[in-house]
PDB file of the backbone (N, CA, C, O) and the ligand in Angstrom, with CONECT records:
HET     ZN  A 101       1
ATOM      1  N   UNK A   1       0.846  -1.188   0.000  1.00  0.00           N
ATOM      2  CA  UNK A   1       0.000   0.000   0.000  1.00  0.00           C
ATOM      3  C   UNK A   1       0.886   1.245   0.000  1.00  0.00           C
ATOM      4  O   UNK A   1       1.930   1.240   0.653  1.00  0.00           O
ATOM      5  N   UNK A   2       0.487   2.372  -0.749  1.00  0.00           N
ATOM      6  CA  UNK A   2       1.183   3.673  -0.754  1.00  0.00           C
ATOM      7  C   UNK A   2       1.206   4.076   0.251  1.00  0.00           C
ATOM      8  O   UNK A   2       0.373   3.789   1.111  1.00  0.00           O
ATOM      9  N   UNK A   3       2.627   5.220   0.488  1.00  0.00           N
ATOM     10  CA  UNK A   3       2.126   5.497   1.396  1.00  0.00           C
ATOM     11  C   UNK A   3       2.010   7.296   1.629  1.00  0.00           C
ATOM     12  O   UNK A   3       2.067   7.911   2.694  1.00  0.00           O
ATOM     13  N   UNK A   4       1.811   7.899   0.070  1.00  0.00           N
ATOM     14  CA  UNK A   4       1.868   9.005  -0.416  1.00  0.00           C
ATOM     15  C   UNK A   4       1.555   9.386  -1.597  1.00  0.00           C
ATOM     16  O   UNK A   4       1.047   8.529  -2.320  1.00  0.00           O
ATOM     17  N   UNK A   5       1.706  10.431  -2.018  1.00  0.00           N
ATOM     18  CA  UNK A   5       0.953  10.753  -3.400  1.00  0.00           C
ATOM     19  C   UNK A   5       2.237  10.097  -4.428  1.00  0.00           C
ATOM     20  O   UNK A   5       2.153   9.301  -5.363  1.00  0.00           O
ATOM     21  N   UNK A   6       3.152  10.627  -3.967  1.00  0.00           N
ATOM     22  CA  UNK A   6       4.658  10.343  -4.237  1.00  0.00           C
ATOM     23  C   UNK A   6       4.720   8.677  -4.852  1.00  0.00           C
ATOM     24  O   UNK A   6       5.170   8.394  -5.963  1.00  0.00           O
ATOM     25  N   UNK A   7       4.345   8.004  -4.186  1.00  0.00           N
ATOM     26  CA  UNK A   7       4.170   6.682  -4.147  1.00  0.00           C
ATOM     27  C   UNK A   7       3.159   6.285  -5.136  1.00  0.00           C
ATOM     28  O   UNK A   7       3.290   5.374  -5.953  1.00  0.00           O
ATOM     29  N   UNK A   8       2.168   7.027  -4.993  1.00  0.00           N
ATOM     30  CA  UNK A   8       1.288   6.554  -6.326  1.00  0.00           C
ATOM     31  C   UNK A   8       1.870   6.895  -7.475  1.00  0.00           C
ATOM     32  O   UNK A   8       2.051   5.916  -8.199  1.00  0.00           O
ATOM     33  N   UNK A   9       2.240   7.932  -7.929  1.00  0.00           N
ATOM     34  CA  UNK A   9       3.086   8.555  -8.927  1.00  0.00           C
ATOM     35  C   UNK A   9       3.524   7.420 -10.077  1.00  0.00           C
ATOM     36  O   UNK A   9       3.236   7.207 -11.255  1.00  0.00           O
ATOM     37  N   UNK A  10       4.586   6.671  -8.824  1.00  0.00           N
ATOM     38  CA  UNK A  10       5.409   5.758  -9.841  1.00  0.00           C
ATOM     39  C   UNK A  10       4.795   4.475 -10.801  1.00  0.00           C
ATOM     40  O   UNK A  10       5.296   3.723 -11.637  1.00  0.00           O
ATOM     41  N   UNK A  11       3.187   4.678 -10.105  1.00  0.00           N
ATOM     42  CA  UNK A  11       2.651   3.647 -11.300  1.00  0.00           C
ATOM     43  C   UNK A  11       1.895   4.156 -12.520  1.00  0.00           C
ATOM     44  O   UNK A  11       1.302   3.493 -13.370  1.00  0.00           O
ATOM     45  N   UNK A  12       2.054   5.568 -12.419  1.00  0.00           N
ATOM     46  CA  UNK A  12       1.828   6.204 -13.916  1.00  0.00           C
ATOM     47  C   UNK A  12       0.278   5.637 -14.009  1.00  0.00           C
ATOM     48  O   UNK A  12      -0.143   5.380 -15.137  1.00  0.00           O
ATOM     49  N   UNK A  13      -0.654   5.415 -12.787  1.00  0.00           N
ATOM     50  CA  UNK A  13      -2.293   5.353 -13.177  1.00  0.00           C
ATOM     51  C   UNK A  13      -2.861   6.918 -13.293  1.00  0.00           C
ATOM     52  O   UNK A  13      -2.563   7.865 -12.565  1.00  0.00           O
ATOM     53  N   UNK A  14      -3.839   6.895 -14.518  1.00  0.00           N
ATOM     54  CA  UNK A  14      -3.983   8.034 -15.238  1.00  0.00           C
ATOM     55  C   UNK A  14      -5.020   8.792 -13.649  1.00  0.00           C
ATOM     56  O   UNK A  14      -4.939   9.983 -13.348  1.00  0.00           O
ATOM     57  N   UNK A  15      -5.823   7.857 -12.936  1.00  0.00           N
ATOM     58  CA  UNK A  15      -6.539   8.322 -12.058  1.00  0.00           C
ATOM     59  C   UNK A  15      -5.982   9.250 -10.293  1.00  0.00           C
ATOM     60  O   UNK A  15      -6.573  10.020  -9.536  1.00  0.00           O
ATOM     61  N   UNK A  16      -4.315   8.503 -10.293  1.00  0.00           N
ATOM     62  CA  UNK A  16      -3.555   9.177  -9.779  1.00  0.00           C
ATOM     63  C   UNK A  16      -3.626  10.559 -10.241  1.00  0.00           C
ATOM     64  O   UNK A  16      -4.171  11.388  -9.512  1.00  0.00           O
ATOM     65  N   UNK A  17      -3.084  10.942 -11.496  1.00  0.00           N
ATOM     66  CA  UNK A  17      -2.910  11.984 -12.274  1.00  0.00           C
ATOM     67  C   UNK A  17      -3.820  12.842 -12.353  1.00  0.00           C
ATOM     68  O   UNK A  17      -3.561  14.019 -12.604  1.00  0.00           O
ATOM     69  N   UNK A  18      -5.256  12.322 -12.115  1.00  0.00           N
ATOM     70  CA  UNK A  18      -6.352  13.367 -11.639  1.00  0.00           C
ATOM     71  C   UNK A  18      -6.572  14.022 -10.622  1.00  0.00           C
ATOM     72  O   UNK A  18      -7.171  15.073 -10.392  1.00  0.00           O
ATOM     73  N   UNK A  19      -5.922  13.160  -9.919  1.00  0.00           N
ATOM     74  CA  UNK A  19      -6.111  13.799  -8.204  1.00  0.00           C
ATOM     75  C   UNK A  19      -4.687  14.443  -7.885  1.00  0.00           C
ATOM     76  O   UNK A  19      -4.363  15.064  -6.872  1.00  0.00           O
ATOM     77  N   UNK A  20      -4.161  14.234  -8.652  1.00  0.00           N
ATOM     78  CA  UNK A  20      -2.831  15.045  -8.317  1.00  0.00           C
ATOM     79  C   UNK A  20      -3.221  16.780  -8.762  1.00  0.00           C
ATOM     80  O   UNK A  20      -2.901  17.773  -8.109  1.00  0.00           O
ATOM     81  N   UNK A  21      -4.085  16.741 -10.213  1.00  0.00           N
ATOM     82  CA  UNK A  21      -4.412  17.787 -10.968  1.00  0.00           C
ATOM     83  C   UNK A  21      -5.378  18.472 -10.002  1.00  0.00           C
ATOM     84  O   UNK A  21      -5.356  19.703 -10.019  1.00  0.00           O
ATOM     85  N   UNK A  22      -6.072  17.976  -9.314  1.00  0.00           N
ATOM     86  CA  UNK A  22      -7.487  18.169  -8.438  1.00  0.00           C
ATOM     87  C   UNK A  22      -6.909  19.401  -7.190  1.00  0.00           C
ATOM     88  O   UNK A  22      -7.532  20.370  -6.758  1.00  0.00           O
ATOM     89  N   UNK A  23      -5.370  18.883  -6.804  1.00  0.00           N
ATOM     90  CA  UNK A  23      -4.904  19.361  -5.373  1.00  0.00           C
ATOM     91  C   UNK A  23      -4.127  19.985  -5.894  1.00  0.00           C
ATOM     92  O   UNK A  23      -3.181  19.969  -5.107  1.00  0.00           O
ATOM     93  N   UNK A  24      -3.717  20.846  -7.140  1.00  0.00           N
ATOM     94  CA  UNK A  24      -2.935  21.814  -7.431  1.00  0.00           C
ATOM     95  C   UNK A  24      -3.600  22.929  -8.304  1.00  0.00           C
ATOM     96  O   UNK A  24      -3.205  23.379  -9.380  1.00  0.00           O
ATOM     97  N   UNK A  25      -4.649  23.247  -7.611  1.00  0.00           N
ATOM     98  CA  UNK A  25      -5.383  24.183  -8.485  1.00  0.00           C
ATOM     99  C   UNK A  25      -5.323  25.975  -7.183  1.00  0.00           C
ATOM    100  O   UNK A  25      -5.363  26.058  -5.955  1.00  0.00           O
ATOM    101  N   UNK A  26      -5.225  26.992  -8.211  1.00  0.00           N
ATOM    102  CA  UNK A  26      -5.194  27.903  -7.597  1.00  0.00           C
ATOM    103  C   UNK A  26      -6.343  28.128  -6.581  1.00  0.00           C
ATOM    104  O   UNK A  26      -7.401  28.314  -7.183  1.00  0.00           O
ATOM    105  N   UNK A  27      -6.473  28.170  -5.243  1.00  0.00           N
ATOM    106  CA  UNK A  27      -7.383  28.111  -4.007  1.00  0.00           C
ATOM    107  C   UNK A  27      -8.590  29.627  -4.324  1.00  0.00           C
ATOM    108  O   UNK A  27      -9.789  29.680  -4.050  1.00  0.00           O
ATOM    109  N   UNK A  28      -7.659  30.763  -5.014  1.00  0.00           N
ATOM    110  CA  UNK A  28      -8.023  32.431  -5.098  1.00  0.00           C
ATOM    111  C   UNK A  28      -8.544  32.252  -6.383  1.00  0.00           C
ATOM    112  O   UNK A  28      -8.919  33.375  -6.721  1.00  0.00           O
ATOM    113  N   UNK A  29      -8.772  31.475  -7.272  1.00  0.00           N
ATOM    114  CA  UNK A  29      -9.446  31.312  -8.660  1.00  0.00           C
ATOM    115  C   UNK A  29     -10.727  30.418  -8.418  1.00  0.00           C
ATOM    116  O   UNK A  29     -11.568  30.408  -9.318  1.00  0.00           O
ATOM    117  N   UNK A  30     -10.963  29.615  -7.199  1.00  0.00           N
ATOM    118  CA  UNK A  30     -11.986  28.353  -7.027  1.00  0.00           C
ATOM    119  C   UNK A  30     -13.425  29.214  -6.481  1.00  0.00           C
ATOM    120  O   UNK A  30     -13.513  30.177  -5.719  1.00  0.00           O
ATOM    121  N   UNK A  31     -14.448  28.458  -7.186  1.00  0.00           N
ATOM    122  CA  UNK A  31     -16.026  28.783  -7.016  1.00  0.00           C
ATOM    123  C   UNK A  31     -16.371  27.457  -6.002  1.00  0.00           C
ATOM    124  O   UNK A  31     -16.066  26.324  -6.373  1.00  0.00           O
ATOM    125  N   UNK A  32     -16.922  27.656  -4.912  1.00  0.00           N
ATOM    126  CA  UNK A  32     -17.022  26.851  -3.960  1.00  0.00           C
ATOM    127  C   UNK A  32     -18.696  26.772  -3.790  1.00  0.00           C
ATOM    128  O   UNK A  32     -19.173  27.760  -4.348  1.00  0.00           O
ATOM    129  N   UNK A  33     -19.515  26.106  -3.332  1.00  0.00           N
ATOM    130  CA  UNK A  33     -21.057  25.628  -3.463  1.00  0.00           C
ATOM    131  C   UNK A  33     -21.306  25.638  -1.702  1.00  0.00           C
ATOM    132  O   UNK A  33     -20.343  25.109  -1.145  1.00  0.00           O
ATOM    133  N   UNK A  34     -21.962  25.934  -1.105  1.00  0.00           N
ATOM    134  CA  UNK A  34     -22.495  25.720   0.334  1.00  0.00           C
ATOM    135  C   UNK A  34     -22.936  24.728   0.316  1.00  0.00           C
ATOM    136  O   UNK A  34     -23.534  24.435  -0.719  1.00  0.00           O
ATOM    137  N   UNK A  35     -22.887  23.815   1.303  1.00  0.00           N
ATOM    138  CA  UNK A  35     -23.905  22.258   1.299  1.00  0.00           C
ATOM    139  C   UNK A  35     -24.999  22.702   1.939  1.00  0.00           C
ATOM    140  O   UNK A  35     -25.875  21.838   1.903  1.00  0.00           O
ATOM    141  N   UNK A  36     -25.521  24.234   2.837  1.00  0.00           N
ATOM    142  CA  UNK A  36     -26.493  24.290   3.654  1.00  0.00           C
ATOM    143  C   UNK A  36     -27.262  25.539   2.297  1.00  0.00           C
ATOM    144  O   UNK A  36     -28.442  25.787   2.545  1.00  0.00           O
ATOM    145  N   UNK A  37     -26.965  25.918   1.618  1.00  0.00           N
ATOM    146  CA  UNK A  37     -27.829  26.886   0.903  1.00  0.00           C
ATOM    147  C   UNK A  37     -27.715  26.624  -0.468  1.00  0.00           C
ATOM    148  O   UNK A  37     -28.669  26.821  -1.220  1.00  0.00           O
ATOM    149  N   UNK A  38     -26.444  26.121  -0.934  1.00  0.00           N
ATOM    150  CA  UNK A  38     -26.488  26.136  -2.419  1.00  0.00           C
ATOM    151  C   UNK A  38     -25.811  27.159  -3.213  1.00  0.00           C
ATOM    152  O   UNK A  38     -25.702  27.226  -4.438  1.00  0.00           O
ATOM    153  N   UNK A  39     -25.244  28.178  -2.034  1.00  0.00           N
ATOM    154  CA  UNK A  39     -24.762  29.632  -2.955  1.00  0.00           C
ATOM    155  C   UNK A  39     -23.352  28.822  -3.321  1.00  0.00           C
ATOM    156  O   UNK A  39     -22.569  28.072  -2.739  1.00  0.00           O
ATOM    157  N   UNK A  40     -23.486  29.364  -4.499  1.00  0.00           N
ATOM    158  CA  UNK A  40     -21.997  29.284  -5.418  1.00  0.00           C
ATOM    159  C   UNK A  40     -21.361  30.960  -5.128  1.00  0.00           C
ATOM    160  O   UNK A  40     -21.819  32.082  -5.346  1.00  0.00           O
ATOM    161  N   UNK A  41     -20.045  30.422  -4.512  1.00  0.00           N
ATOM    162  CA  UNK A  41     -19.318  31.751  -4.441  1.00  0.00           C
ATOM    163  C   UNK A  41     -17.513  31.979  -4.931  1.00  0.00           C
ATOM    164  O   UNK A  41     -16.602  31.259  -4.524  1.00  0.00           O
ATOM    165  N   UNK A  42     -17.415  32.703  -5.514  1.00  0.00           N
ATOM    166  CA  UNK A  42     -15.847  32.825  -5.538  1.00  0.00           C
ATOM    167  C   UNK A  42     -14.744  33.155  -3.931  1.00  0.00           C
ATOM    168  O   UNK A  42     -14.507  34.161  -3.262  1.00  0.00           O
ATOM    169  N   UNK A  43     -14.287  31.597  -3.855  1.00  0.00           N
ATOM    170  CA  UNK A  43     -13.497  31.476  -2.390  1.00  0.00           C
ATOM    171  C   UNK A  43     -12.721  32.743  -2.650  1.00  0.00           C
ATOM    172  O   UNK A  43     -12.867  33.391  -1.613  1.00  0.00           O
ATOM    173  N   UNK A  44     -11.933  33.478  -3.525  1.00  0.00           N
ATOM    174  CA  UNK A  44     -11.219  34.666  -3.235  1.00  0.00           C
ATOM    175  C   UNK A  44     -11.754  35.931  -3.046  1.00  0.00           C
ATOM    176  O   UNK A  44     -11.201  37.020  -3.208  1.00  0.00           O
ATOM    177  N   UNK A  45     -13.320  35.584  -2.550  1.00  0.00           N
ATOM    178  CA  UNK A  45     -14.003  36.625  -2.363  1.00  0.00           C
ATOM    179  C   UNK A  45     -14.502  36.663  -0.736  1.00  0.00           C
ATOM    180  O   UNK A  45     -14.949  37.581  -0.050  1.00  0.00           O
ATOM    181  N   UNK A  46     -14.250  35.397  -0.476  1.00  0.00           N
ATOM    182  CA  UNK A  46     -14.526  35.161   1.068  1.00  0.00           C
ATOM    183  C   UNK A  46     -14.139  35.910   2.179  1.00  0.00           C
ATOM    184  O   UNK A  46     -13.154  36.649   2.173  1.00  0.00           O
ATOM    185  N   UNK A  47     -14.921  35.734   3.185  1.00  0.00           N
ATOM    186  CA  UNK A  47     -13.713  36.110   4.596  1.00  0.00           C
ATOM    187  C   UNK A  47     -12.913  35.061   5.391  1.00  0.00           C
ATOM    188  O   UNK A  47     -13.530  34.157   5.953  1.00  0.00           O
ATOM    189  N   UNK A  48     -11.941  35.114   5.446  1.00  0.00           N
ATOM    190  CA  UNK A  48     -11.522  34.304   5.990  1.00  0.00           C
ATOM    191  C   UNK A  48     -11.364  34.351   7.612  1.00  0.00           C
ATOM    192  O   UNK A  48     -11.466  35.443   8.170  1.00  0.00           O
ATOM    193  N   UNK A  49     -11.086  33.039   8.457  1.00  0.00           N
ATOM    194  CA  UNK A  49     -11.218  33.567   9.871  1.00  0.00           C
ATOM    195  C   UNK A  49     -10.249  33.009  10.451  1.00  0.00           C
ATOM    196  O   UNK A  49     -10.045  31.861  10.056  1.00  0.00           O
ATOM    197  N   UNK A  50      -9.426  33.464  11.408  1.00  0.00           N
ATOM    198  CA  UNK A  50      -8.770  32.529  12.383  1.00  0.00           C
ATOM    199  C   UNK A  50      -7.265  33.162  12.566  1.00  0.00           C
ATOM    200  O   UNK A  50      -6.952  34.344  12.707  1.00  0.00           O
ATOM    201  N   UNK A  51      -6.274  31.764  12.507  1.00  0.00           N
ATOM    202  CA  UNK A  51      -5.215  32.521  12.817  1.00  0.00           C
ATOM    203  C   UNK A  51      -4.536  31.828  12.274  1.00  0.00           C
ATOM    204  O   UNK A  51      -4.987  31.026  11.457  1.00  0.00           O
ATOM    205  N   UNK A  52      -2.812  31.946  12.646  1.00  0.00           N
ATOM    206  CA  UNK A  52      -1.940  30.844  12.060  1.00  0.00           C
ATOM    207  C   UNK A  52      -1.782  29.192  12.466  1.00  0.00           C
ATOM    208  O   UNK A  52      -1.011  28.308  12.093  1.00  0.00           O
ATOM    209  N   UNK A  53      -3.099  29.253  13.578  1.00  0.00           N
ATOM    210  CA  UNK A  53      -3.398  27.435  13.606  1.00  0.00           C
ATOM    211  C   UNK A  53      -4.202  27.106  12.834  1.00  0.00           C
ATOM    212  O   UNK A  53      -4.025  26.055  12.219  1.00  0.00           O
ATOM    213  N   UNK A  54      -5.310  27.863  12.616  1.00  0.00           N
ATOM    214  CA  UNK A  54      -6.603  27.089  12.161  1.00  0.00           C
ATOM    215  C   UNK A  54      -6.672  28.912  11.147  1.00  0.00           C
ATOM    216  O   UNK A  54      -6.108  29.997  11.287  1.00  0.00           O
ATOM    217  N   UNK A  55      -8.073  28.115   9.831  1.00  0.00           N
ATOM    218  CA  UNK A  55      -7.972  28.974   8.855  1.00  0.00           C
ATOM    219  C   UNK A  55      -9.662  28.392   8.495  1.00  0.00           C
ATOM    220  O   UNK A  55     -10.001  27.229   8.280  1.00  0.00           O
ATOM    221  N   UNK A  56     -10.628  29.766   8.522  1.00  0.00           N
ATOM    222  CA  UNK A  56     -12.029  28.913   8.515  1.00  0.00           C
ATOM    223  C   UNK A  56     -12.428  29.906   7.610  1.00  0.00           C
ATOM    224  O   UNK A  56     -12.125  31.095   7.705  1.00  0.00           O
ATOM    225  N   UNK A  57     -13.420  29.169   6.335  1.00  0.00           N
ATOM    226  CA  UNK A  57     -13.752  30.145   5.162  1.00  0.00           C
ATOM    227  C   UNK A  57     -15.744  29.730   5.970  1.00  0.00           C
ATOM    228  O   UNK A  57     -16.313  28.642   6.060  1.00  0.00           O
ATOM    229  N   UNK A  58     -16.155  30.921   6.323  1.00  0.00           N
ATOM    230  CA  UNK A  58     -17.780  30.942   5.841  1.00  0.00           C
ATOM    231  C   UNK A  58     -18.413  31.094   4.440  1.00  0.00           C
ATOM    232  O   UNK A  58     -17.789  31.369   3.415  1.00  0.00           O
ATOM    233  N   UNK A  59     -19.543  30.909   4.526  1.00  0.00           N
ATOM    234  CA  UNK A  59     -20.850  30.635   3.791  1.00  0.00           C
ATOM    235  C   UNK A  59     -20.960  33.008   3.648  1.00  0.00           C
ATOM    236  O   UNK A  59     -20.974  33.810   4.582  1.00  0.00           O
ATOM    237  N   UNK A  60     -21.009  33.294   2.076  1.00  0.00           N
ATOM    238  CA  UNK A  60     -21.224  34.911   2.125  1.00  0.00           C
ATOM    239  C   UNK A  60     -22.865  34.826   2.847  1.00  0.00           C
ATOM    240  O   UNK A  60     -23.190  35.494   3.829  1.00  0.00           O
ATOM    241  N   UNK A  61     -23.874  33.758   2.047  1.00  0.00           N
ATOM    242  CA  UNK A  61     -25.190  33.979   2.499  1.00  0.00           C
ATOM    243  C   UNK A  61     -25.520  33.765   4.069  1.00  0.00           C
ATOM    244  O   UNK A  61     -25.941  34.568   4.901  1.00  0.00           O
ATOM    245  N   UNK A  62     -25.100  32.080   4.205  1.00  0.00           N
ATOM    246  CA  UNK A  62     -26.070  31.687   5.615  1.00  0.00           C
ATOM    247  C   UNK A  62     -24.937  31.419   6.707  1.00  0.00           C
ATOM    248  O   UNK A  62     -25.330  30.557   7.494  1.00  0.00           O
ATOM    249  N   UNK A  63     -23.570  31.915   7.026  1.00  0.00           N
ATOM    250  CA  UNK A  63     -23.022  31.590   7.566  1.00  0.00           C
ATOM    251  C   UNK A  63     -22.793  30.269   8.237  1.00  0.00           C
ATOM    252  O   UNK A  63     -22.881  30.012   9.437  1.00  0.00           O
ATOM    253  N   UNK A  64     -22.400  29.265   6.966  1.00  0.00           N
ATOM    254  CA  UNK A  64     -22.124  27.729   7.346  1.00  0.00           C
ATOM    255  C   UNK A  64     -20.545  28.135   7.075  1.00  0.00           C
ATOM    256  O   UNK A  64     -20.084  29.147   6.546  1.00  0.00           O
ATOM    257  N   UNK A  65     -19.790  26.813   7.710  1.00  0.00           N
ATOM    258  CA  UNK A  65     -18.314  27.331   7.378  1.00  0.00           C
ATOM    259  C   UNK A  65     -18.224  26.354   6.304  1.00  0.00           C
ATOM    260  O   UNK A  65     -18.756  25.247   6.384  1.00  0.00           O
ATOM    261  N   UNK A  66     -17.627  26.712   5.411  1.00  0.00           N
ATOM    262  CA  UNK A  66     -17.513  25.715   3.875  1.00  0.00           C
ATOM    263  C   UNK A  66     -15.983  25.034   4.408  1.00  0.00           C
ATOM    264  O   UNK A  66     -15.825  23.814   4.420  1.00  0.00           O
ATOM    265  N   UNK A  67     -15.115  25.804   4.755  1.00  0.00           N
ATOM    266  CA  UNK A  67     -13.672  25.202   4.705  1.00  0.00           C
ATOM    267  C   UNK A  67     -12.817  25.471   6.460  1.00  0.00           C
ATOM    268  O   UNK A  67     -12.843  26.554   7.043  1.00  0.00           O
ATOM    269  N   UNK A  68     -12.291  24.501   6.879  1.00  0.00           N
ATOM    270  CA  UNK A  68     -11.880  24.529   7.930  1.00  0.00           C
ATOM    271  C   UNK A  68     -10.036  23.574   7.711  1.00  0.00           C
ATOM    272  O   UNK A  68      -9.700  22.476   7.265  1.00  0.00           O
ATOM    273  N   UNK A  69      -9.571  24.319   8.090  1.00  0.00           N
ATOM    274  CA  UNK A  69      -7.901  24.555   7.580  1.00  0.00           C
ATOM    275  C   UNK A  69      -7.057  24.173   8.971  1.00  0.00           C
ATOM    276  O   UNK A  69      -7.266  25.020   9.840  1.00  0.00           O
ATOM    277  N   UNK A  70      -6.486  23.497   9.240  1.00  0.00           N
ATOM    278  CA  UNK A  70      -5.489  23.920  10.849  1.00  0.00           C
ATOM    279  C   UNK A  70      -4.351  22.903  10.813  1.00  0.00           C
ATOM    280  O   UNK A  70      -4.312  21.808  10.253  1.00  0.00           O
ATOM    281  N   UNK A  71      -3.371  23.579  11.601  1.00  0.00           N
ATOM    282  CA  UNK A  71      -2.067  22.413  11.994  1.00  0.00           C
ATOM    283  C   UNK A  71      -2.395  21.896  12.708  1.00  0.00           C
ATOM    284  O   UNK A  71      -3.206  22.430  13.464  1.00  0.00           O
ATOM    285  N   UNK A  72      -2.040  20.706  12.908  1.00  0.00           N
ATOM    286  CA  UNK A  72      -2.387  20.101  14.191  1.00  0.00           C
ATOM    287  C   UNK A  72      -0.526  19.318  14.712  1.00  0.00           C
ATOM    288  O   UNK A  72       0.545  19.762  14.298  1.00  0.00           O
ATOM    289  N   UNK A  73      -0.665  18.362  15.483  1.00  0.00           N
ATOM    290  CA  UNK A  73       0.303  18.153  15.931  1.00  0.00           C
ATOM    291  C   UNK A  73       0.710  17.261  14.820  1.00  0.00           C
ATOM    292  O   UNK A  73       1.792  17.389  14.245  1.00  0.00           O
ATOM    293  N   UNK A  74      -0.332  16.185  14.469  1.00  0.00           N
ATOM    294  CA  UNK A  74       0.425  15.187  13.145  1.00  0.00           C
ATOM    295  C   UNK A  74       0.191  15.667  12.043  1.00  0.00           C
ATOM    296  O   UNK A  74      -0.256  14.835  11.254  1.00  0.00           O
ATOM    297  N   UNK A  75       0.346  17.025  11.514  1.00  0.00           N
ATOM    298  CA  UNK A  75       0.297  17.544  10.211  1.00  0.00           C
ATOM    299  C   UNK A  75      -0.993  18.175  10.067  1.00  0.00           C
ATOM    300  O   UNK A  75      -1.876  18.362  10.905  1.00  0.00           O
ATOM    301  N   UNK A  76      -0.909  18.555   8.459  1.00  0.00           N
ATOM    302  CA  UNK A  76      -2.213  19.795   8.533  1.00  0.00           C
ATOM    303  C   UNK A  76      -3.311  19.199   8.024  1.00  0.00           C
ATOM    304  O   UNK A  76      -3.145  18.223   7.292  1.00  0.00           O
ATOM    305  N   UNK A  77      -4.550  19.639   8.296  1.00  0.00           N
ATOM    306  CA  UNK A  77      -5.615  19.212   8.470  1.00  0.00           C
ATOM    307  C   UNK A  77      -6.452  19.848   7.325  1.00  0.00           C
ATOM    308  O   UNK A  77      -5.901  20.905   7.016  1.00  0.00           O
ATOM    309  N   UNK A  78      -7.896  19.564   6.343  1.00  0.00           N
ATOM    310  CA  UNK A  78      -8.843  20.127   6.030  1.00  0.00           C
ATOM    311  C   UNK A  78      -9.711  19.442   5.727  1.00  0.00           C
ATOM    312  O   UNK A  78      -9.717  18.281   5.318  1.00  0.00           O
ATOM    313  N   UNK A  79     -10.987  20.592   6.042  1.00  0.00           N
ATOM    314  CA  UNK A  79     -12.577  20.102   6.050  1.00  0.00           C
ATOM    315  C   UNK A  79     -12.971  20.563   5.273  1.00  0.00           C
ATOM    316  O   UNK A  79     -12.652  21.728   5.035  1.00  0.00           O
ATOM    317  N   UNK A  80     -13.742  19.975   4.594  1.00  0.00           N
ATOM    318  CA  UNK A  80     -14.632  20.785   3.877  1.00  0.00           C
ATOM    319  C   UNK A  80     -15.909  20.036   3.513  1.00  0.00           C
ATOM    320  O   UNK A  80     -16.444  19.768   2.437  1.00  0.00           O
ATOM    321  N   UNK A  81     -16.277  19.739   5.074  1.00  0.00           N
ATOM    322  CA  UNK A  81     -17.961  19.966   5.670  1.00  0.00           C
ATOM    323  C   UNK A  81     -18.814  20.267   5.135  1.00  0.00           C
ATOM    324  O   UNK A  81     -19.668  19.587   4.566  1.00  0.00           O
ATOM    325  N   UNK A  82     -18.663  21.745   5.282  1.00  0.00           N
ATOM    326  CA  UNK A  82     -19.565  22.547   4.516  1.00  0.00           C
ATOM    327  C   UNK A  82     -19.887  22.654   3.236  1.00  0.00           C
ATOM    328  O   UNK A  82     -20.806  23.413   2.928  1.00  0.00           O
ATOM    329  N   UNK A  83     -19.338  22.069   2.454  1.00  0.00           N
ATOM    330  CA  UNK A  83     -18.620  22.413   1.238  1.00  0.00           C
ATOM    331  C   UNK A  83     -19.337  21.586   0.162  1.00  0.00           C
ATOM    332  O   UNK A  83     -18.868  20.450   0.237  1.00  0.00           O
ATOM    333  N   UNK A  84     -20.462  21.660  -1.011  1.00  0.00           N
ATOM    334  CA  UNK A  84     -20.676  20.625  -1.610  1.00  0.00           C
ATOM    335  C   UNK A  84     -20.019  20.551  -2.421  1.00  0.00           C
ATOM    336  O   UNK A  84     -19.301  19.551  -2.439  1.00  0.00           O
ATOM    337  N   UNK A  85     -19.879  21.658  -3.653  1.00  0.00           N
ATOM    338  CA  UNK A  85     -18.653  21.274  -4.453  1.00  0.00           C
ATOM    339  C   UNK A  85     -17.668  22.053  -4.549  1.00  0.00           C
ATOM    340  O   UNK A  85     -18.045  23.110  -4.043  1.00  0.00           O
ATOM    341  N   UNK A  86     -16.366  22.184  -4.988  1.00  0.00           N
ATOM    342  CA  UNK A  86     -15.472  23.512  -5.863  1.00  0.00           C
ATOM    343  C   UNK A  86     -15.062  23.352  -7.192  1.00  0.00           C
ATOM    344  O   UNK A  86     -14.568  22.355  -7.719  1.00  0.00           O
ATOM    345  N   UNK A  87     -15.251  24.145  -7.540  1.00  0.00           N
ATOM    346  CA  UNK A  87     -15.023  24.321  -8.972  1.00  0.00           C
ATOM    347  C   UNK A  87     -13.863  25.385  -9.339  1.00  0.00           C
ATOM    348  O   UNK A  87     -13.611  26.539  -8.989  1.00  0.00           O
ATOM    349  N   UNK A  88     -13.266  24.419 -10.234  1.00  0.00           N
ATOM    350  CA  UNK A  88     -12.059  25.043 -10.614  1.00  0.00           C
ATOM    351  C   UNK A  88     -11.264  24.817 -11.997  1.00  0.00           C
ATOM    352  O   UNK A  88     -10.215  25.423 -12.212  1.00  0.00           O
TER     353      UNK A  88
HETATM  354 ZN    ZN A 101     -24.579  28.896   2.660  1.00  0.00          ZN2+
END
């Protein structure tokens, strides 16, 4: 079993290669969907909240949090709960 992206890599599966494409997309260019309302919004239009542990994007309409960001002790963390789709 892999035990990284790194690791998948070396078998050249085209479906690797999607998800590699998936997690290198500009974050300030992505249209993000609320799972509690449905608003489609441009994430580089958001507010963002928090600090240099944790990093939380709300909902512009109903204040759901779409994205929840943080270090933790075994590496960094994200949610996206809130979040039905992003588009990018
Ligand atoms: Zn919402």
């Amino acid at each position: 079993m892999a035990d990284n992206i790194s690791d998948l890599m070396i078998g050249g599966d085209p479906a690797t290669y999607l998800l590699q494409e998936v997690f290198a997309f500009d974050i300030t260019l992505t249209k993000i969907q609320c799972d509690a309302c449905d608003t489609v919004s441009g994430l580089g239009s958001l507010v963002v909240e928090g600090g240099p542990m944790e990093a939380l994007v709300k909902c512009a309409n109903c204040e759901n949090y779409l994205i929840r960001a943080a270090r933790t002790p075994n590496g960094r963390l994200l949610e996206l709960n809130g979040a039905r789709h992003l588009y990018f």
